[in-house]
Every structure is written in C-alpha cells, then in structure tokens.
N, C-alpha and C positions, 0 to 999 in steps of 0.2 A: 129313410130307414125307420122300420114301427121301433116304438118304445121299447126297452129293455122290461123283462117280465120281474115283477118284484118276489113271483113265486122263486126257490131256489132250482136249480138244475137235477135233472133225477135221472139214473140209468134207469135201462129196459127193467130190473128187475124192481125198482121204485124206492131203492134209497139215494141218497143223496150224493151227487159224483164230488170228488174227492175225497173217500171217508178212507182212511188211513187204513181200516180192516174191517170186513163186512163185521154189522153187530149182529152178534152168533147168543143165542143161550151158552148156559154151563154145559147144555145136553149134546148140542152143536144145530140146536133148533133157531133160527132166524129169529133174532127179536123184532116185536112187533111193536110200533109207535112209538120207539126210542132210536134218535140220532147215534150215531160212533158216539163216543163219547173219547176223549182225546188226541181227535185227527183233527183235518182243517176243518169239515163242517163244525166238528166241535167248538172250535175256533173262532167259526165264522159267524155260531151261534152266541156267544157270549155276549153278555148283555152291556150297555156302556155305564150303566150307573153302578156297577161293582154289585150286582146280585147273579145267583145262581140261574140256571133256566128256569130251574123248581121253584123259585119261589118268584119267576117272574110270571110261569102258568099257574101259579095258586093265586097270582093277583089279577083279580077283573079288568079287563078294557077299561081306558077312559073313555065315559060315555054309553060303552056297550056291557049287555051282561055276556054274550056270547064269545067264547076262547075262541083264539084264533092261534095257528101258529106262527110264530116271526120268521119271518124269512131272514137269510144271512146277513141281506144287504141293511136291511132294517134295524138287524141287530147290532153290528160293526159298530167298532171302539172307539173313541175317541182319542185311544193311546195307541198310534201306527206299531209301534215296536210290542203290544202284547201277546197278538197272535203268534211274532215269530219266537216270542220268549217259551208258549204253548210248545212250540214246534220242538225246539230245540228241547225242553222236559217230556218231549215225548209224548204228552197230554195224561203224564201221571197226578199233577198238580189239578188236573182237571175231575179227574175220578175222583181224585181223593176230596175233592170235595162237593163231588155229589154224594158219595158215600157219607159223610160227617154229616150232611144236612136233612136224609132222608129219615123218616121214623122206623122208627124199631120194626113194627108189623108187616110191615108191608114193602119193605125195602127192594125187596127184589124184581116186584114184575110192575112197576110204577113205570108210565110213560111220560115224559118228563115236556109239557107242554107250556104256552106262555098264550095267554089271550090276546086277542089278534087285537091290531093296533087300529085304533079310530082316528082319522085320517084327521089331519086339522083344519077347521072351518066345517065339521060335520055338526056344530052345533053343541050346545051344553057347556057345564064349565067340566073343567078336567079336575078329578078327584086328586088328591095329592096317594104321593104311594104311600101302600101301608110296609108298615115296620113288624117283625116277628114279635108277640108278646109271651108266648107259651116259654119255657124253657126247652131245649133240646131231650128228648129221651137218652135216658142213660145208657151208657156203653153196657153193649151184653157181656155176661162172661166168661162166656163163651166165642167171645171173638179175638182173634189173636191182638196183643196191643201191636199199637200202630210204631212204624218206625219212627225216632223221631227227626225231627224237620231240620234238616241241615241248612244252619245258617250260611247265607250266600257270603264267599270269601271277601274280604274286605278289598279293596282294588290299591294299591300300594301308593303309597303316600307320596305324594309329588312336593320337588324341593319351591319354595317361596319364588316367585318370577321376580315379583316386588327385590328379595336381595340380591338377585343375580343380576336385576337389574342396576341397583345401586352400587354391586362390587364392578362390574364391566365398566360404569359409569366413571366410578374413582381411576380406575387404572389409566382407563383413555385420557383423563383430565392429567393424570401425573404422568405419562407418554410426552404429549404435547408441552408438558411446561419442562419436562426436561428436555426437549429437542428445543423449545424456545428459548429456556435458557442457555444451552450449545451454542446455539445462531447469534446470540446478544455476546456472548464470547468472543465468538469468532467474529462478528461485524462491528465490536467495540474495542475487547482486550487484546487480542491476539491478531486484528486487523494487520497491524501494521508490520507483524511478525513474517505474515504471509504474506503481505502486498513485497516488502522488502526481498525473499527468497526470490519471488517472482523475476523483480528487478533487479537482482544480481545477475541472471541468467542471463540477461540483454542491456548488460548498462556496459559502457566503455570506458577507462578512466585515461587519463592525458596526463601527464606528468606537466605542471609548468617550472623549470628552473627560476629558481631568486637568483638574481646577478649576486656576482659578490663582490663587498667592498672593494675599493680600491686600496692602495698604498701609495701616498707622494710623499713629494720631498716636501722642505718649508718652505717653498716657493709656491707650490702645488701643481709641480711637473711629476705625473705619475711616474712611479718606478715599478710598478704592479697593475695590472688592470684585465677585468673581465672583457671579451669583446664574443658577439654572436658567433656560434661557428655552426658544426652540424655534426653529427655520428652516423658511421654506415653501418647497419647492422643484417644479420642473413638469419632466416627461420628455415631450418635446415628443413624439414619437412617437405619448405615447394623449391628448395634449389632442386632442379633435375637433371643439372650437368656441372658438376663443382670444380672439374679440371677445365671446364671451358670459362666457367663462372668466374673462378680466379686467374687465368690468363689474362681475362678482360679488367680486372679491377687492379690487378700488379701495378701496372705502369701509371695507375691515377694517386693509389693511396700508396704509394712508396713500398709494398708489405711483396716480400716473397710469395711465388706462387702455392709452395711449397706451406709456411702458413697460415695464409688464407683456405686452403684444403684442412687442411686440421681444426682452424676454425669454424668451416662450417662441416665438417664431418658430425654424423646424427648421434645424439646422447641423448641419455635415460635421467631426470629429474629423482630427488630423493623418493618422490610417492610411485615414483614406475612410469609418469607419462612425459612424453616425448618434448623437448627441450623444443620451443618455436622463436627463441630469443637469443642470438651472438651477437656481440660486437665484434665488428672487424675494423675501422677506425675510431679514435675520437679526435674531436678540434679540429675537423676535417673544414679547409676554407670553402666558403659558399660557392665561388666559380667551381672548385671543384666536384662538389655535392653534385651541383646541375648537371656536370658532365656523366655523373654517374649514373645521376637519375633516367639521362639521356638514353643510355642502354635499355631501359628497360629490362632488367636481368631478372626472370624470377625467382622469388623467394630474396629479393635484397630491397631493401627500401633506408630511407633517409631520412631523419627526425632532427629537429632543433639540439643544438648543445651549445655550451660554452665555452672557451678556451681562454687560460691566463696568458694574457700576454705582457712580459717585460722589455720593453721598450729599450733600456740601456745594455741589454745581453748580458754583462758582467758586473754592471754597477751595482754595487750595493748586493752583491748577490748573497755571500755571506751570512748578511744582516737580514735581507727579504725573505731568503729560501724559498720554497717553491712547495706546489699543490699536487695531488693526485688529479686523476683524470675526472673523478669524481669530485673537484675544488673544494677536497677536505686538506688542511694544513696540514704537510708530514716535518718541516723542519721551520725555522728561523723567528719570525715575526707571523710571517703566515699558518707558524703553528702555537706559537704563543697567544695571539690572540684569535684563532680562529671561532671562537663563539663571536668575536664581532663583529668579523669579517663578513662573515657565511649569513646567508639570509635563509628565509625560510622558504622551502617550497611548495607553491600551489596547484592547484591539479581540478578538472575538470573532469566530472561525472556526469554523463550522456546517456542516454538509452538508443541504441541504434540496432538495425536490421541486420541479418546475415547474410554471409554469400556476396551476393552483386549488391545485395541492398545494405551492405556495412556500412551505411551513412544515419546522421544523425533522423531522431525520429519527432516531426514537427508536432510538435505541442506532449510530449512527450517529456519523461522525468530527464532533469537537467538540472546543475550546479555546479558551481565555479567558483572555488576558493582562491582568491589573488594570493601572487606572491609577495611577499617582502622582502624586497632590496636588504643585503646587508650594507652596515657602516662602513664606512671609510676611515683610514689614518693618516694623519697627517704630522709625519715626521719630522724631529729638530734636526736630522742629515738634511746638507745643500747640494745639492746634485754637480753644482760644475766645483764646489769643495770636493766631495768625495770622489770626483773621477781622477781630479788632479793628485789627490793623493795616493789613491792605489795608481796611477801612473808613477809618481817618484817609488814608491815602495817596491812596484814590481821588478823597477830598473833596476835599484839598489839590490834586491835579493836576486837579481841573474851574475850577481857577481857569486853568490852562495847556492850552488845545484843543491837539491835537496833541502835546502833549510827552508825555513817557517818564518816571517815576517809579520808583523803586525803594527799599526800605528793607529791612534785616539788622539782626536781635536774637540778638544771642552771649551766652553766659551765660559768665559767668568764676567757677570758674578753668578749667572740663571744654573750653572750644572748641566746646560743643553751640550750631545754630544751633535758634531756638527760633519766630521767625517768617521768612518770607523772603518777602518781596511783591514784585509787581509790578503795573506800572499802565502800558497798558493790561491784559486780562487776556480770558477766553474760561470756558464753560462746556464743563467737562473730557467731561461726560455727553455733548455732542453738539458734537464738534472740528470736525463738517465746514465747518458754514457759518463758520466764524473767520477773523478777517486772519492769515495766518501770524508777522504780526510781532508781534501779539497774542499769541503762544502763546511768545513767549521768554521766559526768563527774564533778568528786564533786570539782577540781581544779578552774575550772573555773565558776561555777554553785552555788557553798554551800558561800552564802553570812553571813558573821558574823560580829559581833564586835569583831576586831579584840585584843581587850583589848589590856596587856602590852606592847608587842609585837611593839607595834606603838607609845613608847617612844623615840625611837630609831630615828624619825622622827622629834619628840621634839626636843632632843638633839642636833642633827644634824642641824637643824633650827639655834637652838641658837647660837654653834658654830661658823655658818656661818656668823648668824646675829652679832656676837662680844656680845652679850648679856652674856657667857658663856667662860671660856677655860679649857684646862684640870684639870687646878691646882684649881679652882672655888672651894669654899667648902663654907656652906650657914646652918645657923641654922634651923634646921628641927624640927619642931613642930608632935606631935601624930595623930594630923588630924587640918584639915581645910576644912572652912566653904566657900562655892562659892555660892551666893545666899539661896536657902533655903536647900541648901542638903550639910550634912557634909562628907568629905570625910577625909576615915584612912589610917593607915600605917599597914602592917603586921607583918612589925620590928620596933618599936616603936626605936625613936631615944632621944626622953624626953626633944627635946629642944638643943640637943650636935648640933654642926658642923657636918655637914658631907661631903665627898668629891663627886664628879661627879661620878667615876667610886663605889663609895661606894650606891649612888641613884641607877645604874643601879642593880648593885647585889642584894642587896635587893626590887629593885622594889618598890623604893618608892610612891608614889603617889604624897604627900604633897612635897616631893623635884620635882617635875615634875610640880607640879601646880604652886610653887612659880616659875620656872623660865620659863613656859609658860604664866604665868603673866607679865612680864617684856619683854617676847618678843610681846609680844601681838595677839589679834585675826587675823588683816589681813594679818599678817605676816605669821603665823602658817597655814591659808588657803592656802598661797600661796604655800609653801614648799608641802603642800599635795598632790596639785596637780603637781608639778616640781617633785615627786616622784611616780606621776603615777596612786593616787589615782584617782576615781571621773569617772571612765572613762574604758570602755576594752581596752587590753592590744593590743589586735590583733594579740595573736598569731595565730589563726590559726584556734582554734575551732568555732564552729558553735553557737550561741544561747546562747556565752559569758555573761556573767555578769558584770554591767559597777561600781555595789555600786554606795554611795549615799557619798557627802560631806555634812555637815551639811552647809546653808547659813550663811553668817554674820548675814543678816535682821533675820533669823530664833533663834538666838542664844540668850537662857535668861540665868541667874544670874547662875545657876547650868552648864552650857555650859562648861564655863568656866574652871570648873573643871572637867568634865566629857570628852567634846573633848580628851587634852592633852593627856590624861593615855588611848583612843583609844575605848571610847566610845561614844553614838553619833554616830561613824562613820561607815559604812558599806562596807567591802570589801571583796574580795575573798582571798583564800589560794594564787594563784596567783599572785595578786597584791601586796603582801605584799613580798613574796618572790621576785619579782622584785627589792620592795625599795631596799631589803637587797643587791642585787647585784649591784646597785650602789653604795651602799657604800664598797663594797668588792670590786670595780672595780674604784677607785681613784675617786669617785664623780660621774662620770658618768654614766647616764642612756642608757642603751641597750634595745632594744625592746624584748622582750623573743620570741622566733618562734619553732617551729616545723617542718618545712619542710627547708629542707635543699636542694634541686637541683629536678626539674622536666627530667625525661629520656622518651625521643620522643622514638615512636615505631622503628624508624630506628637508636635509642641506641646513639644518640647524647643527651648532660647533658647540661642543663642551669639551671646554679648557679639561685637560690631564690631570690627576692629582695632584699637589704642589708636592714637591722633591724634600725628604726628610733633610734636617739640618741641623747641625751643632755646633759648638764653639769647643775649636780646640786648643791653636794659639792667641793669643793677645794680637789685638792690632799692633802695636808696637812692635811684640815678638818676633810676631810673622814680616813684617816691613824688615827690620834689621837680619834677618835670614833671608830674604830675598835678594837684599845689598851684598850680604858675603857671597851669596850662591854665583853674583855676578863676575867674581873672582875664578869662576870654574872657565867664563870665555874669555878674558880679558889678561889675566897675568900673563908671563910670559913661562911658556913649557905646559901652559895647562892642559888639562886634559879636554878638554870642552873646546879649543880653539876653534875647531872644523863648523861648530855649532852656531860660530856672529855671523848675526844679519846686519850687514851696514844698514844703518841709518835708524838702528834701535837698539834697545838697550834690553839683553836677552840674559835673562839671569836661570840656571840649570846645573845638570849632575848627568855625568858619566857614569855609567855602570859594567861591569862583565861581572855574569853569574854562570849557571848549568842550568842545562835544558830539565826535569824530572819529570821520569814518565809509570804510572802506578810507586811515586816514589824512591825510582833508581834513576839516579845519575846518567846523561845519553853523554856520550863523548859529543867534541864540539866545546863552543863556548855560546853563552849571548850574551852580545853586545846594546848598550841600551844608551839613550839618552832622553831625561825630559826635564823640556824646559817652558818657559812663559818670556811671553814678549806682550807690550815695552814693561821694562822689570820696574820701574817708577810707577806707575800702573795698569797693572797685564791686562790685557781683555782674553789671551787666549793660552790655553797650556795642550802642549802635542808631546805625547810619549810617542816614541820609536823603539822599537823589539825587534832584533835579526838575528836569530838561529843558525849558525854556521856551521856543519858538520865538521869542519876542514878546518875551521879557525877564519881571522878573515872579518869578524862581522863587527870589528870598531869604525872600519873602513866604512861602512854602510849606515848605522845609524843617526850620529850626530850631522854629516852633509846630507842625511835624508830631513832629518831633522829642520835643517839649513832651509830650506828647500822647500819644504811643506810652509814651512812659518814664514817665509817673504810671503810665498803665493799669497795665503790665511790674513797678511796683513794688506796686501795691495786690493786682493779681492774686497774686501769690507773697509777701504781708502782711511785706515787708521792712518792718521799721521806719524811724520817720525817722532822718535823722542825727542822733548823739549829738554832744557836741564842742561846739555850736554852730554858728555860721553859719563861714562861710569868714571864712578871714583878711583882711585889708582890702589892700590894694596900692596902692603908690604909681608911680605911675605915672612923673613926672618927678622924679626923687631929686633933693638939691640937693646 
C-alpha cells in the first residue's frame, strides 16, 4: 500500500473535504485561500502548541524562508478531545478567535496561512518560536461588542470516596462484632440454655423407688416391710380394644371388667393433651406381672413397684397402720414417722430414640441419681407378747358385741410399752375394706372416766401429802353427801373403822372422799397432773388423746366427791397405766414410748430419745401403796380377786367408769383393771379397758388381766415371788 499523502484531501471544487459549510464571502462569493473556519478542517487545522493558524503563517519555517501550508495531519493536537470540543461549539470558539487576532485593516480578506514545515534532519538548527510583541489593535467602534464568554458550568461536586469509604468501613466492622458477640453468647452464655431444650425433647426419665423403712418388733421380726412388687399400667391412646383388653386382665389382677374399661377409657389432661398414663393395678406380685406381660396386650405395660407387706395380718395392726399405694403413711406409726420411713427417690435421665428406636442412645446424655433407702424402726412391742395379748383381749371382748377393748404392757423400770392392743382391730395388709373405727388405736384414743381405778392417785397424794399413812383407819359412813349428790359404798361399812388398805379392796368411795377431803382440791389437781394426767403421754402415736382435768374455777359442791373416786376426770387407757408404773417403779414417772432405736439404711442404730422423767412419790411412799394395793387381790370379797396370778404377788385396782364421746356420756359401763406383778418388785404393769354397751365388762377385764400377766411373766421366766404370799389385812381394825 503507497504511503498516505500528507497533502489534506480536496473535492472536485478544491476545498477541503469535511468543511462543515463551503467558505462563501458576505457577497456569497467563494472565499479564496481561507479554510472553513469552524468545521473539522478547521479543526483539523489547529495548531498543537495553542496558537492561531494566523500567527502560525505569519511565523517562518524552521530552517526555510518559504510558507508552506500545514496539512491537517501535521497540524493535529496533542489533546484527542479538542477537536471534538470544536465540534460540539460549533467552531464559534474558533472564529471568534480569529476574529480577536486579526488587525484592524485588513481583517477581512486575509488568508490565513502557516509556513510549511521543514521536515526533520533537513539540516540547520530550528529557530525557537517567535512570540507577538506589538500589542493587539484596538476594538473599533464601530463594532458590535462581543458577547461575553460564558463561563463553562462547574461539574457538580462529588461526595469524599475517602469517607464513604471509612463510614462503609465502620459499619461492616460493627456488623461483624455484633454477630461475634451473638455467637460468643450463644456458644458461651446461653449454650447450655439451648443444648438443655434440645435434650428435653429426647431425654427419658425412669423413676427409681427408695425402699421404704421397715418396722420390727424388739426382737427384729418385721411387722412392716417393703418387698418388690410391679404396677400394670394402660396408655389409653394404643389400647385398641378395651372390652377385649380388660376381659383378658380381669381374671389376673382381681379388677372388674367393667373397671378396668373405665380405667382405661381416653381422657383429656389439664393443658388439653391426651392422658398416655393409667394405672390399673398396684403391688401386682411378679409371677403375676409375667403373665400379663405374656399377653402382649397393646397399650398395657408393667413397671417395677413396691408393695407393704405385713407379715402378722392383724398384729400390731392398730399401732403400725398402714401406707397408700404410693408408701406415703396415712395412719398409725407409718404415718407418725413417715419422714423416716420413706426414702428418697431416684430416677434416671436417658436420651433415647423414637418410635422403634425408644431405646437408650449410646454415648449419649445419661444420669442417674440413686435412691435412698429409707430407715427402719425398731420397736419396744414383742411380737409373740402382743399376739398373745390381743388374743386374750379379743376373747374377753366377744363376751361384749359392739364394745371397745383395749390393754397396755409397760415394762418397769425403762417405760418401754411391750404390747398394746386393741379390740376391735383390722388386717394392716389390706386397710381398705375396714371400719375406720376399727383401725384406732383405742390405748391412746378411747377417752373414759376412768372411775376406781384413779384412787390409787388419791391415796398416793395423801400419803405423800402426810394427810394419810399406811396404819390410818378412819370411820366410814354408808354414803356421803358432797354438795347435792350423795355418793355410796358398795360394801357398806355401817360407821366401823376401816383401815387404808381395807378402802382399797373394797373400793370405797366414802373412805376416798373423806380423805380427799382433808387433802384437798389443789392438792389432788396437783398429783394429777405430776401423774401424767391432763395431757398426751407422747409416746409415740399419732392423734393421741390429751383427756381433760376438771379446773379448780370449774369445780362445784358434787366435785368434790365425784373427782376423787375418778370421775369428772377424763383419760385414756394409757394414761392411767402410766400412773400405775410410777408407782410400780419407786415414785417415779417414765415416759411410756414405743420406738426403741431408729436403723439408717446403711444398718447403723441410734438409740430413741431417752423417755422424760420425774419424781412423783417417795420410794417409801410408792412401796407402801403398792403393799395396800395388794389388798385389792388378796382380802376376802375384794374386788380385784379374779386378777391373782398364783405364784406372785399382784398388787392392783378395779375400776367401772363411762365410756365419753365428744364429752357425753355413752350408755354401758367400762370395766378396768391395772395392776403390776411381782408387787415386792414389779417388772411389769398391764391396764385392761372393756367397754360394754350391755353392761358385763367386770366379767372381762381383771381375768383378761389374769391372763396377759401369767403369759408376760412366764414369757420373760420372771420367777415367782420370793418373801411369801402377801401380807394379810385387816380390813375393820378395832
């Protein structure tokens, strides 16, 4: 390809092709040796050094004196964007300043030429360019002025990168450190908050039952005891046939079909969701459990339980009472001490699968808190003691339909009760079907007047108070008058002498009131209560009975004689067997108790509290009132005869009182007797209490009495009395 011509391109007519509009005269005559002047040649002609064309042709060639004119390409800018800036003005910028540069004279038919360029390496040095020194001719004034030159609009002010870089900056940094701090929250503080919700959703918990304590006798033949058993239970939800479901379970768990239908019939939970939990037995025995499980019955399944079991059925029933299905204590000892009994329960927390995979999850969240065994008791009741004695008692009271029995065996000198019966009575193993009144214990519970019985407290008063001594013998009258009520003798004595121990055997009354006369009222309140009356004894049972003293302030004209001989006064079988073992026990009072040593689950004993204690008579006192009291078996017509044990020496009191029930009088009478044997030195003191609706119940207590206290002595191989028989008494001294 030949070289590109550095001459510019020309049309046919000989200007220059691209010229924006032929250059025309004012006249419309073709100008001659002047380019367009603001089209692209114009454009094209601009020089790069920032001069006009004019004063590029007014300046010499370097090197040459001959003009030349520049071709377009020769003249082209060094700044790519000026031509189009031309374009875009139109090429008025361009006129206008040929117009400014041209001289006054001659302005108008000037051809506007540039000396031709001396090529480089043509030789010479190159002149430097000349610069205008003249000053411009003055504006004519004849020429319009010029508009002026609108300055180019400012391009609008751009915001700082620099701070939009440093704000974008800040924000992303505090983005990040608050999501960082969230994450350190949640994988530090709040970790366990959420691991835990997780693990509720899939953890299973196990209930582990604590056995509970036992109860034995002082031998430590259990009379209570926990043993393994099982509960069936139905999640109504997967039984899918409940009349077929309970057909099949009737004849294993004992339970109507009728219901076991009921039982597992579908119920609604307080929150609204569907009940997956009945029991339909508890204390269900393990062969039976198997056979159930055998079925395979849906929606019924078999879990570990426990069951109380009492080994003697009836023994001691009174006294032990018995458990909920739940081996919480509802009555007797088993609810008296049920925080010692009861252990605590442990339970097992699992994480396991659903569905077919409800089994545990290996290596999975897992804990197991063990159970604690509760304590054991171990009782001052002897088991082949108290069967024997609720055996005589129940004999004796089938003589008395309907009446109330009860008998206490204290051992002296400890205050340990050793039997404690009751009659009626209930089978401890299955409490439900029982008379509630059956299930009391009528020892501590069956409040009476304790009638004669509570001379003994008289006596003993006076003694102490010197009012009285053994040798005393005092005219006794057929009856006397104490305010408006006269009270008799059942031995008429007609006015004779009689002696102390002659009062007790026959149970005087009028000799009781004359010398609780002389001792007087606050004196004999006092002894009452120094003997325990007024108040529970504390041994042991639950829901005790405290009886009632009569007040001084309370006390009218008939008092007087009614107190002394033990009426008025209100106390338990109990209580009164207490008095007796202080006097059986040199004056002093022992607290009566029943539990003898607590055994912790890890088979270590701690001894019971020691049993409170006071001094109420004199050794002496109490010794010479046991002598007289022996006069109640031994004279002849006493009242106490049915009560000697051959082969010891039984010193005791007869009583008939009334039964009171919230304080009224029940028709009937009760017949009482309590005594201690050997009366030279007792080891044991036995109250008898029989409630006779019909009457009847003397007949009953002192040969129960008999009866209990041979067994009580042969059982524990006391020997007989030594000494002899009892001293003889004279009843009417002269």
């Amino acid at each position: 390809m030949p070289p590109r011509s550095d001459e510019p391109r020309r049309d046919p007519t000989g200007s220059r092709r691209g010229s924006a509009r032929d250059a025309r005269s004012g006249d419309g005559e073709p100008r001659t040796g002047e380019p367009g002047i603001g089209g692209i040649s114009g454009a094209r002609a601009y020089t790069p050094r920032g001069r006009t064309v004019r004063e590029e042709r007014a300046t010499p060639a370097r090197g040459q004196g001959a003009e030349q004119r520049r071709t377009p390409r020769s003249t082209r800018s060094g700044d790519p964007f000026r031509p189009a800036l031309q374009v875009l003005d139109g090429g008025r910028a361009a006129a206008r300043a040929g117009r400014r540069d041209a001289p006054a004279a001659g302005r108008g038919g000037v051809v506007r030429t540039v000396a031709p360029r001396t090529p480089r390496g043509a030789g010479g040095d190159e002149p430097p360019p000349r610069r205008r020194t003249t000053p411009r001719a003055p504006r004519r004034a004849d020429r319009p002025a010029r508009r002026p030159i609108r300055k180019p609009r400012r391009p609008p002010k751009l915001a700082d990168s620099r701070l939009r870089l440093r704000l974008g900056t800040v924000l992303a940094l505090t983005l990040f450190a608050v999501i960082g701090i969230r994450l350190i929250f949640l994988q530090a503080v709040d970790a366990p908050a959420y691991a835990g919700g997780g693990v509720t959703d899939r953890t299973r918990t196990v209930e582990l039952p604590a056995p509970r304590g036992a109860i034995y006798d002082s031998t430590g033949a259990p009379l209570a005891r926990s043993v393994e058993a099982r509960y069936v239970y139905a999640d109504p939800t997967e039984v899918k046939d409940r009349a077929g479901t309970a057909k099949a379970l009737s004849p294993l768990l004992g339970i109507p079909v009728s219901k076991l239908m009921e039982l597992m019939k579908p119920r609604k939970l307080e929150n609204g969701i569907d009940s997956t939990f009945a029991y339909l037995a508890r204390g269900v025995e393990i062969p039976t459990a198997k056979r159930v499980q055998a079925l395979e019955l849906p929606g019924i399944g078999v879990h570990r339980d426990e069951r109380r079991e009492v080994p003697g059925g009836d023994l001691a029933a009174n006294l032990i009472g018995f458990t909920s299905q739940d081996m919480n204590g509802l009555e007797g000892l088993e609810a008296r001490y049920d925080d010692v009994l009861a252990g605590q329960d442990g339970k097992r927390v699992y994480e396991a699968g659903l569905g077919d995979l409800a089994a545990p999850i290996p290596g999975g969240y897992s804990r197991t808190t063990l159970a604690k065994p509760g304590s054991s008791l171990a009782l001052t009741i002897n088991g082949d003691l108290q069967f024997r004695t609720q055996q005589i008692l129940s004999a004796g009271m089938a003589q008395a339909p309907g009446g109330t029995g009860a008998a206490v065996i204290i051992e002296i000198p400890t205050g340990a009760v050793l039997a404690q019966a009751s009659n009626p009575t209930y089978n401890a193993a299955k409490p439900t079907p029982s008379d509630p009144v059956a299930r009391e214990d009528a020892a501590t519970s069956f409040v009476v007047d304790p009638g004669s019985v509570h001379k003994a407290i008289t006596y003993g008063a006076a003694l102490q108070e010197g009012v009285i001594t053994p040798d005393t013998a005092l005219p006794i009258a057929n009856s006397i008058k104490m305010g408006d009520t006269w009270f008799s003798d059942t031995h008429p004595a007609d006015g004779k002498r009689m002696s102390i121990p002659g009062m007790l055997a026959y149970s005087s009354n009028v000799g009781t009131i004359t010398i609780a006369d002389r001792l007087g009222r606050d004196r004999l309140i006092d002894y009452q209560k120094r003997f325990g009356l007024g108040k529970p004894t504390g041994e042991g049972m639950p829901g005790e009975a405290s009886g009632r003293l009569l007040p001084a302030d309370e006390w009218s004209g008939s008092s007087y004689g009614s107190v002394p001989i033990g009426h008025s006064v209100d106390a338990t079988p109990l209580q009164m067997a207490a008095a007796y073992a202080a006097i059986a026990n040199n004056g002093t009072y022992v607290q009566p108790h029943l539990v003898k040593e607590v055994i912790g689950p890890d088979g270590k004993r701690t001894p019971a509290p020691a049993p409170v204690t006071r001094s109420v008579l004199s050794p002496q006192n109490a010794a010479a009132l046991r002598t007289m009291l022996e006069a109640v078996t031994t004279v002849d017509r006493a009242t106490g005869l049915a009560a000697a044990v051959p082969g010891y020496r039984v010193a005791g009191k007869t009583g008939t009182g009334w039964r009171l029930v919230n304080g009224k009088k029940q028709p009937g009478e009760v017949s009482s007797f309590i005594g201690m044997a050997p009366a030279e030195n007792p080891r044991y003191v036995i109250a008898v209490f029989a409630y006779a609706p019909n009457g009847g119940g003397a007949a009953i207590a002192a040969p129960a009495f008999r009866d209990m206290m041979q067994f009580t002595l042969r059982h524990y191989r006391v020997p007989p009395s030594t000494g002899g028989s009892a001293p003889k008494f004279v009843v009417y001294p002269r």
